[in-house]
gemmi code that builds the backbone of each chain (N, CA, C; Angstrom):
import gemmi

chains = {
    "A": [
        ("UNK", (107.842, 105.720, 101.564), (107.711, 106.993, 100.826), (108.606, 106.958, 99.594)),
        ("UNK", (108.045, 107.407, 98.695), (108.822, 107.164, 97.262), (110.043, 108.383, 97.298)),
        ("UNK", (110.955, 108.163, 96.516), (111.977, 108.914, 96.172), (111.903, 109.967, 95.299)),
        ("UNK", (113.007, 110.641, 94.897), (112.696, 111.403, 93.491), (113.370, 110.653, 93.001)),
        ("UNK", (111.888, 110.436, 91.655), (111.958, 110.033, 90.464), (111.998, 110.499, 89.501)),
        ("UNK", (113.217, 110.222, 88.754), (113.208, 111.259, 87.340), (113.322, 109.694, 85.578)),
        ("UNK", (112.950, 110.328, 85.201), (112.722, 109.498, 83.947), (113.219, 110.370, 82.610)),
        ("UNK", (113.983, 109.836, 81.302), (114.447, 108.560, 81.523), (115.463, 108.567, 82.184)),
        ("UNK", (116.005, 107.092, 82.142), (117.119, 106.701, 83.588), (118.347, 107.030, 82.294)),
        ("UNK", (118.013, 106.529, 80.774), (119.223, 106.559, 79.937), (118.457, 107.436, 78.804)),
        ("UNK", (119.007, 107.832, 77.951), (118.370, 108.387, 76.775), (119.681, 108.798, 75.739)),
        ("UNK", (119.859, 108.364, 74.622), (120.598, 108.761, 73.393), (119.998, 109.308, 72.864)),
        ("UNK", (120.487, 110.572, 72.072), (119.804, 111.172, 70.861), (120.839, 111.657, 69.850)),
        ("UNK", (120.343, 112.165, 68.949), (121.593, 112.869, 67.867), (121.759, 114.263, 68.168)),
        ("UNK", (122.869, 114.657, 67.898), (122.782, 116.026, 68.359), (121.608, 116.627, 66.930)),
        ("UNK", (121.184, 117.495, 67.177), (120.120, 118.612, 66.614), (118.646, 118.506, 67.436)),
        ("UNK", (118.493, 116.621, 67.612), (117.162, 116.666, 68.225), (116.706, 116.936, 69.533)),
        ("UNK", (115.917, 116.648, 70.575), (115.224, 117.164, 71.017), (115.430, 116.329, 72.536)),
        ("UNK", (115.271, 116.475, 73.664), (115.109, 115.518, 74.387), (114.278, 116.250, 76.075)),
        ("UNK", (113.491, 115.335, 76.280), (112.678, 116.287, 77.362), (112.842, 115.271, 78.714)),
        ("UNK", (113.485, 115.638, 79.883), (113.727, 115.242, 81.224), (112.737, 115.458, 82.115)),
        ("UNK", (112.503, 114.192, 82.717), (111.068, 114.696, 83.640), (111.672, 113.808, 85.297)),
        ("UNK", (111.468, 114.837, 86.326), (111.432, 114.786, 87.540), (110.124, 114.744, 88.662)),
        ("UNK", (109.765, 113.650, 89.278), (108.936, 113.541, 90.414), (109.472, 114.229, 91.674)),
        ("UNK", (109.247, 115.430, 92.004), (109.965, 115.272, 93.278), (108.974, 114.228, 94.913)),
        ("UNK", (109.644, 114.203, 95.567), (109.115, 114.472, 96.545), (107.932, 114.810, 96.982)),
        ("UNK", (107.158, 114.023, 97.504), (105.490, 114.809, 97.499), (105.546, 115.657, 98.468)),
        ("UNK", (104.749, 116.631, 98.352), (105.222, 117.842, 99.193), (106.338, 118.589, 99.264)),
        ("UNK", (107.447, 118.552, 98.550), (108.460, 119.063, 98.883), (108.627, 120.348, 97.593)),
        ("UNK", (108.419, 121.423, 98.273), (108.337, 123.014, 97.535), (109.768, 123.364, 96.810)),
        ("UNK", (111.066, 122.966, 97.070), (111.626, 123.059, 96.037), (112.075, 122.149, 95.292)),
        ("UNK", (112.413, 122.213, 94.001), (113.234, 121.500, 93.249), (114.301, 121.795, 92.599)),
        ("UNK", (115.090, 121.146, 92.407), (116.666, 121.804, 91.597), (117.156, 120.594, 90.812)),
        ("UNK", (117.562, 121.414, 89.847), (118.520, 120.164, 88.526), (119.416, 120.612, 88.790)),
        ("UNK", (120.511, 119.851, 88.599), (121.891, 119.623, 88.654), (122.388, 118.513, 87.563)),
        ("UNK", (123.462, 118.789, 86.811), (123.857, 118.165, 85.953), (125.487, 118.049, 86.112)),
        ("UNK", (126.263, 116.611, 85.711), (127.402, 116.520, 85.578), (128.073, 116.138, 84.271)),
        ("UNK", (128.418, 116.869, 84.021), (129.313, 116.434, 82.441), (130.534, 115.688, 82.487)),
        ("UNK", (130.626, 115.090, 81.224), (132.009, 114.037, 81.676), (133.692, 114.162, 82.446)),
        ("UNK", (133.636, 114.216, 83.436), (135.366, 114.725, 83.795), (135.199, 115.921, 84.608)),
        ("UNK", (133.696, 116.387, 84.588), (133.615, 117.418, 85.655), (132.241, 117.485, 86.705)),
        ("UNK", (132.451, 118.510, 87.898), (132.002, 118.252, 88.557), (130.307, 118.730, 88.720)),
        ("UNK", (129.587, 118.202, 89.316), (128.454, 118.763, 89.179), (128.199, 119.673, 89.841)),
        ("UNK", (127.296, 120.565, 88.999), (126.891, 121.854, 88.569), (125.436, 122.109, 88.681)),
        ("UNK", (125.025, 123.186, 89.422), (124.022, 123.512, 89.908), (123.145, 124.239, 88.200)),
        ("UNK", (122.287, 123.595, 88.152), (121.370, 124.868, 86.722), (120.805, 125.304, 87.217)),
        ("UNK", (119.128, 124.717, 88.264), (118.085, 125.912, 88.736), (117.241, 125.353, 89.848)),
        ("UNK", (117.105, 126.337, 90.498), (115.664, 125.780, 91.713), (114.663, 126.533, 91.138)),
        ("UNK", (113.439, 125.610, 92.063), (112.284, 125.861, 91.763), (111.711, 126.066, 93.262)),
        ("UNK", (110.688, 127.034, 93.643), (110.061, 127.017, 94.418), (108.771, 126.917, 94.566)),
        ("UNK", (107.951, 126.044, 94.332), (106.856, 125.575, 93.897), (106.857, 125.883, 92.231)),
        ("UNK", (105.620, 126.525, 91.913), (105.938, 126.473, 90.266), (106.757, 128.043, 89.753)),
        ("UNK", (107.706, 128.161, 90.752), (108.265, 129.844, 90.504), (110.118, 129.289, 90.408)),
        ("UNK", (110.690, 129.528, 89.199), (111.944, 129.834, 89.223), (112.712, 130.576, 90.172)),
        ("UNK", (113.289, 130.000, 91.215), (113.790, 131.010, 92.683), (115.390, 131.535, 92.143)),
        ("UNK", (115.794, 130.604, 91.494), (117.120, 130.836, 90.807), (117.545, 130.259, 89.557)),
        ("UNK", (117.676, 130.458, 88.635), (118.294, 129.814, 87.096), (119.600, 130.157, 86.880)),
        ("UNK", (120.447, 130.752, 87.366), (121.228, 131.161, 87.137), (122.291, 130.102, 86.357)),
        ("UNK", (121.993, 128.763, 86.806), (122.906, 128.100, 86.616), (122.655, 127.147, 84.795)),
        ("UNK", (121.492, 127.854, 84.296), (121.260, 127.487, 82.770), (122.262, 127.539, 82.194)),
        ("UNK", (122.830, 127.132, 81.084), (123.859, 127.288, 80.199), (123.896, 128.121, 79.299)),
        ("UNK", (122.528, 128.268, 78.516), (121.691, 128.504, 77.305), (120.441, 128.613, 76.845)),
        ("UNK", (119.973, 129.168, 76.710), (118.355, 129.153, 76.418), (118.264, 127.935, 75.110)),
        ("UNK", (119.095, 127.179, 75.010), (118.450, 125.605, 74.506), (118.251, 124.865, 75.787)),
        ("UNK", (117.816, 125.161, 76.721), (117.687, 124.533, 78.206), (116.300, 125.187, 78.597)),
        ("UNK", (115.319, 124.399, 78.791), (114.140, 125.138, 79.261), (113.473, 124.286, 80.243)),
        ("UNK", (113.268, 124.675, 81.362), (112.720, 123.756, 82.977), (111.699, 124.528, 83.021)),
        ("UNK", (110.539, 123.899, 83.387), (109.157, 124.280, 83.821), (108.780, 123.219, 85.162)),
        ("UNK", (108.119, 123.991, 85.501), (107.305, 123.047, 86.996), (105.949, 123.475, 87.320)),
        ("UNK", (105.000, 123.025, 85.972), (103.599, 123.332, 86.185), (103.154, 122.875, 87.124)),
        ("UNK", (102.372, 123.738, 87.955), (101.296, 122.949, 89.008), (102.448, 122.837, 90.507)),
        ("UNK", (103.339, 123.663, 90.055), (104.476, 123.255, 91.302), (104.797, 121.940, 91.921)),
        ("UNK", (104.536, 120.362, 90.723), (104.591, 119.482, 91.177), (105.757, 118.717, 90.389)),
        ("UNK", (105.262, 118.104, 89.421), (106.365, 117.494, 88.284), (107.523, 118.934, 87.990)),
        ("UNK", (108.343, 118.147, 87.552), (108.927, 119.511, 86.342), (110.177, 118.589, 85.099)),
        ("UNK", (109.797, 119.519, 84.041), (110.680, 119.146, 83.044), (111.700, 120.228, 82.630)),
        ("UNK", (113.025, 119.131, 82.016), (114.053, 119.874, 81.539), (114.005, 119.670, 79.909)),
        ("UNK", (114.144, 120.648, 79.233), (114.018, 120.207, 77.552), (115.391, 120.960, 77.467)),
        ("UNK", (115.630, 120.362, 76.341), (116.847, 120.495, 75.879), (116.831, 120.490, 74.426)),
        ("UNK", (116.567, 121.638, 73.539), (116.640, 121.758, 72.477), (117.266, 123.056, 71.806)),
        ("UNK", (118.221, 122.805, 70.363), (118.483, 121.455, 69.614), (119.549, 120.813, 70.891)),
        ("UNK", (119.379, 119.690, 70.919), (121.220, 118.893, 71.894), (122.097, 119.005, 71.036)),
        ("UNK", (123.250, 119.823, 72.052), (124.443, 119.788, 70.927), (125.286, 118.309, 71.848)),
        ("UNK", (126.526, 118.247, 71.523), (127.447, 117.040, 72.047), (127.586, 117.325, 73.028)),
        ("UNK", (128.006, 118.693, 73.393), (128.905, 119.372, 74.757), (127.624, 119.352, 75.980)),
        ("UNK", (126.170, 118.757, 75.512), (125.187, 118.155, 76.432), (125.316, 116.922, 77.738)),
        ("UNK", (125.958, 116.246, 76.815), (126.316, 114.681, 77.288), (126.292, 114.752, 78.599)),
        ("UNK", (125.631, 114.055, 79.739), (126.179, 114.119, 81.282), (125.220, 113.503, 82.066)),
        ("UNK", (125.131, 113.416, 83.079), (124.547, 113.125, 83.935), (123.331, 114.543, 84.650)),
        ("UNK", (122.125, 114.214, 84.524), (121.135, 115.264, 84.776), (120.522, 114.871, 86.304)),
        ("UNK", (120.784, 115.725, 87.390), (120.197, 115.011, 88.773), (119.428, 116.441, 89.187)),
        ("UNK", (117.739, 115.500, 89.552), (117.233, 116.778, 90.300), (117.047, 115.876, 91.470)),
        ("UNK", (116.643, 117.092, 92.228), (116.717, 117.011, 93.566), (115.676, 117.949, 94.316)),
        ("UNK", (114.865, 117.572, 95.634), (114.180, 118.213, 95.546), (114.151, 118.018, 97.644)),
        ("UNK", (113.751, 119.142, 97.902), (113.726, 118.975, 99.616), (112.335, 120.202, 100.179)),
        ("UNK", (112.132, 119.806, 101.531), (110.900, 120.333, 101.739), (111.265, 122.082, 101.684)),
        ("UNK", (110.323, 122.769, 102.413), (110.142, 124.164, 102.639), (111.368, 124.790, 103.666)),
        ("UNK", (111.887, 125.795, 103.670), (113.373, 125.898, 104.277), (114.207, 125.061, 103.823)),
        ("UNK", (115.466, 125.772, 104.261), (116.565, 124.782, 103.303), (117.789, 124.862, 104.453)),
        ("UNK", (117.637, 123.580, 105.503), (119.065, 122.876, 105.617), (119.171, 122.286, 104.538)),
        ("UNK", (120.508, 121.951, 104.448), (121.236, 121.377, 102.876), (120.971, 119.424, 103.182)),
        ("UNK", (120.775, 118.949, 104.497), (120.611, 117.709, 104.730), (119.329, 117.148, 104.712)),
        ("UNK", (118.449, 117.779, 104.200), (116.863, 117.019, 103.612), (117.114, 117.474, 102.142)),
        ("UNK", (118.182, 117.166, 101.299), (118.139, 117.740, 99.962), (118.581, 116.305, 99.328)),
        ("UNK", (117.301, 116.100, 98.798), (117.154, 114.335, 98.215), (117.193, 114.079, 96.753)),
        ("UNK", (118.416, 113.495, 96.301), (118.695, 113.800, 94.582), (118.125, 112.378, 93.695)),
        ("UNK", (117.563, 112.571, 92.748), (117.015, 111.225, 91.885), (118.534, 110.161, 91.460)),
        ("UNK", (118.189, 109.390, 90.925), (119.166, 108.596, 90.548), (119.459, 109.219, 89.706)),
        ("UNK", (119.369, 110.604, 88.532), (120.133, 111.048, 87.805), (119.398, 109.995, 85.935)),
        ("UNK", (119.156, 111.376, 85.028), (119.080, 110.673, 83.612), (120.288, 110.865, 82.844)),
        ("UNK", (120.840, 109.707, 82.118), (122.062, 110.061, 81.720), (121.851, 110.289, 80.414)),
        ("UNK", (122.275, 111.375, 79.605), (122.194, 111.532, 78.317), (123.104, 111.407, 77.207)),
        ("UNK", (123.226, 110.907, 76.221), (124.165, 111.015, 75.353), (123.532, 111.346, 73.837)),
        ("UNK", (124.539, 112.814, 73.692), (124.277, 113.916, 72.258), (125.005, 112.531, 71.299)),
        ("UNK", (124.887, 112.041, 70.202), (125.830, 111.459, 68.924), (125.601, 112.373, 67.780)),
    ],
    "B": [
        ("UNK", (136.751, 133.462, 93.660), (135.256, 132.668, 93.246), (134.554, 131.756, 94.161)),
        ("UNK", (133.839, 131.202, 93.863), (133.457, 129.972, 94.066), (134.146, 128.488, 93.694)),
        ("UNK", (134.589, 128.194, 94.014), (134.953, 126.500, 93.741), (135.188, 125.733, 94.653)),
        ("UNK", (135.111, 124.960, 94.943), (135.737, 123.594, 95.627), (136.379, 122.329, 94.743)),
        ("UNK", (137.337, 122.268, 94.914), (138.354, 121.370, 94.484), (138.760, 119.964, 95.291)),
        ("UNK", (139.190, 119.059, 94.802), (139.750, 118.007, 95.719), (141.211, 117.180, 95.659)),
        ("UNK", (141.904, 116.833, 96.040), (143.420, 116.583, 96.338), (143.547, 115.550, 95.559)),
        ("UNK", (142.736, 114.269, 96.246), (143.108, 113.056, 95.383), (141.997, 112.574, 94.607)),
        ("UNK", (142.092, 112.050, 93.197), (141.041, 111.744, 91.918), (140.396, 110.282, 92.820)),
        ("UNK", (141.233, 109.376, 93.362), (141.536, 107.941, 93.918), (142.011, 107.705, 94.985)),
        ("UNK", (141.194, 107.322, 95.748), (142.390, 107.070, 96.931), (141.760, 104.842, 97.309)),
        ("UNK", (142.649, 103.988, 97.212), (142.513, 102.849, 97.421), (142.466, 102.527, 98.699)),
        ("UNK", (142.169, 101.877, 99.422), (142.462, 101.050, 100.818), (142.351, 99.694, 100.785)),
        ("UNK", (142.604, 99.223, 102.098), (142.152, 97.853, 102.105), (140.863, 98.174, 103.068)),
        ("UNK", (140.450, 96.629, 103.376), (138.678, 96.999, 104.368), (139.521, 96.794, 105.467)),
        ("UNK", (139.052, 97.586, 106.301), (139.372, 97.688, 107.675), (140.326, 99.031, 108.305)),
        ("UNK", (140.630, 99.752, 107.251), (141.583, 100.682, 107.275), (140.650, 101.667, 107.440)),
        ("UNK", (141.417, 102.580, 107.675), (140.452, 103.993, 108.229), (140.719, 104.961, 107.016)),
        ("UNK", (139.715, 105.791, 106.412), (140.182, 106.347, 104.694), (139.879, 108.038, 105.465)),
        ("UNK", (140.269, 108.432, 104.523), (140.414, 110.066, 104.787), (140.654, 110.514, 103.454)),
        ("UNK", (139.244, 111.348, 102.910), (139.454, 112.114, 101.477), (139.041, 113.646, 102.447)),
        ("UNK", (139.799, 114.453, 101.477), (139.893, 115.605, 101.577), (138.915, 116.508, 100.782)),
        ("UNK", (139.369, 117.872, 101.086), (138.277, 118.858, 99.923), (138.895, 120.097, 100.454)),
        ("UNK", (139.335, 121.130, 99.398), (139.762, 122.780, 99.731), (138.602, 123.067, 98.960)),
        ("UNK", (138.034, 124.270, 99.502), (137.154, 125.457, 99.204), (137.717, 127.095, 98.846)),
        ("UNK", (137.418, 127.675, 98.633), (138.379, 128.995, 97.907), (136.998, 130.339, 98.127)),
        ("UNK", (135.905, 129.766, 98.551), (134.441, 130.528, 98.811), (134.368, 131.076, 100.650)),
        ("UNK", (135.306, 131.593, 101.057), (134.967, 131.892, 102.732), (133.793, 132.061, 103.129)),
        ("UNK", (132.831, 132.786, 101.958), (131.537, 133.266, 102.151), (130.529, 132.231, 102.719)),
        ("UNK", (130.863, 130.682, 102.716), (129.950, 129.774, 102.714), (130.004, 129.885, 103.901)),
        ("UNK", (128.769, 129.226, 105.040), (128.926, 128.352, 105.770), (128.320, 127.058, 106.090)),
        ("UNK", (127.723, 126.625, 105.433), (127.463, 124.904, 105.329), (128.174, 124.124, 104.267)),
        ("UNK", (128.799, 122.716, 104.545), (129.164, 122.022, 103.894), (128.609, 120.497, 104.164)),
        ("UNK", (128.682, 120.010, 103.013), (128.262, 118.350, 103.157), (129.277, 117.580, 102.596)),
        ("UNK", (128.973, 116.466, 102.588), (129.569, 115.193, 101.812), (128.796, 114.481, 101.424)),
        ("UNK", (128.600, 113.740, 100.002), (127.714, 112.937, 99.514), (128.668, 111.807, 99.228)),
        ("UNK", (127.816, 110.517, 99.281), (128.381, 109.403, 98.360), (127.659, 108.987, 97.238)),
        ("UNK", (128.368, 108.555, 96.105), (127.158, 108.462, 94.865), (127.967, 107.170, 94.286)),
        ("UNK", (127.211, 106.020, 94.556), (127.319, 104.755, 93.795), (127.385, 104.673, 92.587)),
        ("UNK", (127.325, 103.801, 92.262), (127.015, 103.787, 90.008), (126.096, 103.253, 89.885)),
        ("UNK", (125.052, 104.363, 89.274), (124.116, 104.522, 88.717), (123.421, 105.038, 89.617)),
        ("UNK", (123.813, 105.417, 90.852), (122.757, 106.037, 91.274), (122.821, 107.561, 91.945)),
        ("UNK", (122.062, 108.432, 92.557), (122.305, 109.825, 92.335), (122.715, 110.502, 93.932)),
        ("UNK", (123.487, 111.214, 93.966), (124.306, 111.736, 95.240), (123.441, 111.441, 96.457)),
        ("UNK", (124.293, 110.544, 97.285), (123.504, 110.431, 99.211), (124.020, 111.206, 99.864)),
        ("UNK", (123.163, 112.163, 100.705), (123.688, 112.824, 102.146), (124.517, 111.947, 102.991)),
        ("UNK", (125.660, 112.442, 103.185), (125.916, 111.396, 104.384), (126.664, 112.172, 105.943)),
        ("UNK", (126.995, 113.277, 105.916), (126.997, 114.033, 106.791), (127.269, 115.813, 106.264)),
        ("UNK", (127.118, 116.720, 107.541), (127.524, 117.801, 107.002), (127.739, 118.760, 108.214)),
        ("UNK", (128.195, 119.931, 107.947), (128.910, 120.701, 109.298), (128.838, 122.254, 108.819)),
        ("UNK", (128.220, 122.965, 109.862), (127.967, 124.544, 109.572), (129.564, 125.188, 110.403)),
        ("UNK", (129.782, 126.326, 109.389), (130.861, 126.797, 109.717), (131.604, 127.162, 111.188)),
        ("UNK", (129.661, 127.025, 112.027), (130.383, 127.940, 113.682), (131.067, 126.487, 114.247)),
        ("UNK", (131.281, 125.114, 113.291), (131.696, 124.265, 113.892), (132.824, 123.555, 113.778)),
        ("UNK", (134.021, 122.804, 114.027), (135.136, 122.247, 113.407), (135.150, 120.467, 113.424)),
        ("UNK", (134.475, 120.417, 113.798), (134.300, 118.288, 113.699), (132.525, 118.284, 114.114)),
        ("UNK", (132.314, 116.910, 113.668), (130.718, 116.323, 113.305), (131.394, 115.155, 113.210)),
        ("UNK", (130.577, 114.224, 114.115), (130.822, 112.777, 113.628), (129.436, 112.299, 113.338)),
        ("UNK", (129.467, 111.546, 112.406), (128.060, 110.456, 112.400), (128.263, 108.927, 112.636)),
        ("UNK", (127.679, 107.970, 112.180), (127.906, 106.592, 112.606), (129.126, 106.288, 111.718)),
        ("UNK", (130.367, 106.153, 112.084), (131.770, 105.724, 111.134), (132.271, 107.000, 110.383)),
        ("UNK", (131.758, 107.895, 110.422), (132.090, 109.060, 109.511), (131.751, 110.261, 110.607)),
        ("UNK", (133.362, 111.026, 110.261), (133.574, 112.118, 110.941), (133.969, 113.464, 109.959)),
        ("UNK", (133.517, 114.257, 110.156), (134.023, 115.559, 109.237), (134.379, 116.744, 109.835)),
        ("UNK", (135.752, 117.257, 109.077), (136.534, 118.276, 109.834), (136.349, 119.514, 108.652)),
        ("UNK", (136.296, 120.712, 110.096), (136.324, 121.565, 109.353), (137.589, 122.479, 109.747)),
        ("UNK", (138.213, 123.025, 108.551), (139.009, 124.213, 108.899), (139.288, 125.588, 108.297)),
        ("UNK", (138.817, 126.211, 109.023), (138.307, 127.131, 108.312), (139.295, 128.555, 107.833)),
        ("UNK", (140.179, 128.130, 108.771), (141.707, 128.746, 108.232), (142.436, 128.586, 107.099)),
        ("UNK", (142.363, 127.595, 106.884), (143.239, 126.737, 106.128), (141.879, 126.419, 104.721)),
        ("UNK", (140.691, 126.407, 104.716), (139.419, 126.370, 103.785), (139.599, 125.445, 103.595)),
        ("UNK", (139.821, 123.834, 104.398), (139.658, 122.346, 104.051), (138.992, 121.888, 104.706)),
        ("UNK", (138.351, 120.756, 104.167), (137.184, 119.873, 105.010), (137.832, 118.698, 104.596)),
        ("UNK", (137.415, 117.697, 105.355), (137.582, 116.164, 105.485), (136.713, 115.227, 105.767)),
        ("UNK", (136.610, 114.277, 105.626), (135.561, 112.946, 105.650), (136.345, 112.079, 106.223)),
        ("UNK", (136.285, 111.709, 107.348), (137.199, 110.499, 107.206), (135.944, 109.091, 108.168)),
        ("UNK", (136.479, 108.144, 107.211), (135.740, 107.031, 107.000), (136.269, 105.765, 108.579)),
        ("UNK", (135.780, 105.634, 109.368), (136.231, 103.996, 110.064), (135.689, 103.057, 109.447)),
        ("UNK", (137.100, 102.161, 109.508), (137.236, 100.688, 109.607), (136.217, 100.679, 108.184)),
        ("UNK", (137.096, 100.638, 106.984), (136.361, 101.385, 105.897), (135.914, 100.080, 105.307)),
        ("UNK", (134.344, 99.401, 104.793), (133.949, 98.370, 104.435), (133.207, 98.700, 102.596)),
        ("UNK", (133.529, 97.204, 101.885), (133.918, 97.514, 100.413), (132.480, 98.095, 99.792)),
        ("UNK", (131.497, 97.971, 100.899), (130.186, 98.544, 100.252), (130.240, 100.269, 100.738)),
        ("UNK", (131.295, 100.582, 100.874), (132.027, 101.966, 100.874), (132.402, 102.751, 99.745)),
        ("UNK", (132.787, 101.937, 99.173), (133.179, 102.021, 97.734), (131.944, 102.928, 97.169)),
        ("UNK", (132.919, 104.394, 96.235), (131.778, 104.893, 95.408), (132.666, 106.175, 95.526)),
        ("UNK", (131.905, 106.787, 94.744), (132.500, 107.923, 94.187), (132.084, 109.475, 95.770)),
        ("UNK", (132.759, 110.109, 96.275), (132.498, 111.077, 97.230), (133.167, 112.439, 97.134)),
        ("UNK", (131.875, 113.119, 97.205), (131.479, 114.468, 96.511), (131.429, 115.527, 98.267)),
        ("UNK", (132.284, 116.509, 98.365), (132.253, 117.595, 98.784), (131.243, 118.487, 98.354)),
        ("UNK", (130.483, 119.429, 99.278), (129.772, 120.190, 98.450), (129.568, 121.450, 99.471)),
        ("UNK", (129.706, 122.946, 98.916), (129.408, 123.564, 100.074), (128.060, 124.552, 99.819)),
        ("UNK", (127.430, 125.390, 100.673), (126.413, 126.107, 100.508), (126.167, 127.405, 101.646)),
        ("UNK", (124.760, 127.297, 101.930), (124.810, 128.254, 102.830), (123.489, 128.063, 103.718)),
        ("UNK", (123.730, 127.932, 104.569), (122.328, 127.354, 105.942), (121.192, 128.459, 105.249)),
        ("UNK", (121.320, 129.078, 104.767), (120.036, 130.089, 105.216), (119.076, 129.726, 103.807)),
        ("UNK", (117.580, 129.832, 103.950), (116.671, 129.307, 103.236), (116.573, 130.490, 101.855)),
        ("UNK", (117.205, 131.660, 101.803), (117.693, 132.395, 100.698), (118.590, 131.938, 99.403)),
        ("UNK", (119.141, 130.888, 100.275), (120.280, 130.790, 98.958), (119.866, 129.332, 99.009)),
        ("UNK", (119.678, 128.669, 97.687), (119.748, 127.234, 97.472), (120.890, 126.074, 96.387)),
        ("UNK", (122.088, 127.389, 96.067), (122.971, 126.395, 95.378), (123.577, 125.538, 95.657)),
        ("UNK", (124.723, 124.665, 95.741), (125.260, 123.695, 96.073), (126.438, 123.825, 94.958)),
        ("UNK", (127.525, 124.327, 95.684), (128.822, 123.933, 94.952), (129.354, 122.654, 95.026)),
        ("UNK", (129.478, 121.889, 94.162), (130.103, 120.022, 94.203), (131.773, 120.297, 94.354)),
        ("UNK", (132.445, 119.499, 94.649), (134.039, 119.114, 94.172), (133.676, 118.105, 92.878)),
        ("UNK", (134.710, 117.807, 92.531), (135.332, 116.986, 91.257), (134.842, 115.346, 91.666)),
        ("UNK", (134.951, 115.269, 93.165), (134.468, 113.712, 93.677), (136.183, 113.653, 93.487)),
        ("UNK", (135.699, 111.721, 94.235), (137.257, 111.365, 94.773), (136.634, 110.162, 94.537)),
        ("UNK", (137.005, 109.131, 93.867), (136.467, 107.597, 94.180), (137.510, 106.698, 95.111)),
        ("UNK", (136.730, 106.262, 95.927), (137.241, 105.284, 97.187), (137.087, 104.234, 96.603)),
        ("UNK", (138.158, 103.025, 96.383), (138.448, 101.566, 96.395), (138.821, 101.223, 97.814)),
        ("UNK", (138.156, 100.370, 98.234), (138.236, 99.474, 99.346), (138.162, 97.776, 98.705)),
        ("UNK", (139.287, 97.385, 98.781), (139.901, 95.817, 98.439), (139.609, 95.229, 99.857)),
        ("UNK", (138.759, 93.758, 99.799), (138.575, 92.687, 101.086), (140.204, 92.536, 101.325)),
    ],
}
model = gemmi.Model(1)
for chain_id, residues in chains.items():
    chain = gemmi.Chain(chain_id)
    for i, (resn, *xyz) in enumerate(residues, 1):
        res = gemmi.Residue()
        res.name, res.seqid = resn, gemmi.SeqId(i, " ")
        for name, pos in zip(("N", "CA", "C"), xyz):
            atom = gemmi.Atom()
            atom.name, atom.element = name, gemmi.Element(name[0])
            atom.pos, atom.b_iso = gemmi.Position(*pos), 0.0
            res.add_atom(atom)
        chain.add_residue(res)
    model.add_chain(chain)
structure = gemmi.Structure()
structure.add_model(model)
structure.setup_entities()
């Protein structure tokens, strides 16, 4: 059974432009959540998804942060303009219907860097 | 608030030694906690976890304490081997299918020297 897959694994950009994060979760698995770590700190919850419904965002930074999960299957993180204070490690994660915290299965993480 | 914090940034061993990283919480409200390990380059592993009505969980080499007085948890590692090595993340939450955040710690990276 495949993992969550998120793409890209690395990505540079300049800060102003644009950069769009894409996550496979889990087949079948109704939620999804990004989580991101910035350099020197710890990771940080941004948002679940419960099929294609935002269950919580709370953890956005900014509305230059925009996650969608059409079709309640894929979902993307855009990030526009990237400023520097972006830079980090982006991990979603995604687990079936109910939530013990121990079926909660995280991608290898896209690492980004704002220049 | 919310936070979870952790004691040591590093903790070294040799292989064969028994390791013990820590984690304080400051959130009473929680009651599930985990521990992840996260290699380089790759993205946080479950590796055990313990609901509040409980104070120890062991799994295969890994045991976790809870105290809930005191708001510390522990991991502690047997006979600790160098493919051990990696960065380990505290994290706490809440059993019930309402809430889905996950508070992290700072991580602790384990060196284990042959």
């Amino acid at each position: 059974e495949a993992g969550v897959t998120q793409f890209p694994s690395h990505s540079v950009i300049e800060k102003g432009q644009t950069v769009t994060l894409r996550c496979d979760p889990i087949s079948g698995h109704d939620n999804l959540y990004w989580y991101r770590r910035v350099m020197g700190k710890e990771i940080k919850f941004l948002l679940h998804f419960v099929k294609e419904s935002k269950q919580d965002e709370s953890g956005m930074p900014n509305n230059r942060f925009l996650a969608e999960r059409t079709g309640g299957t894929y979902s993307t993180l855009k990030v526009q303009p990237a400023e520097l204070e972006d830079s980090g490690v982006y991990f979603c994660a995604s687990s079936p219907r109910g939530y013990p915290g121990n079926t909660i299965y995280f991608g290898e993480g896209s690492w980004l860097t704002v220049v | 608030g919310e936070s979870v914090g952790l004691h040591l940034p590093t903790l070294s061993v040799q292989e064969g030694d028994n390791s013990i990283i820590n984690c304080a919480y400051s959130n009473s409200a929680s009651d599930y906690f985990i521990w992840y390990k996260q290699e380089s380059g790759k993205g946080p592993q479950f590796i055990i976890d313990i609901r509040s009505n409980m104070d120890k969980r062991q799994g295969q080499r890994v045991t976790v304490l809870l105290n809930k007085t005191v708001k510390h948890l522990s991991l502690q590692i047997a006979a600790t081997q160098p493919g051990d090595s990696a960065v380990y993340f505290c994290a706490m939450g809440w059993a019930s299918p309402r809430y889905s955040t996950l508070t992290f710690g700072k991580g602790t990276m384990l060196l284990v020297s042959p």
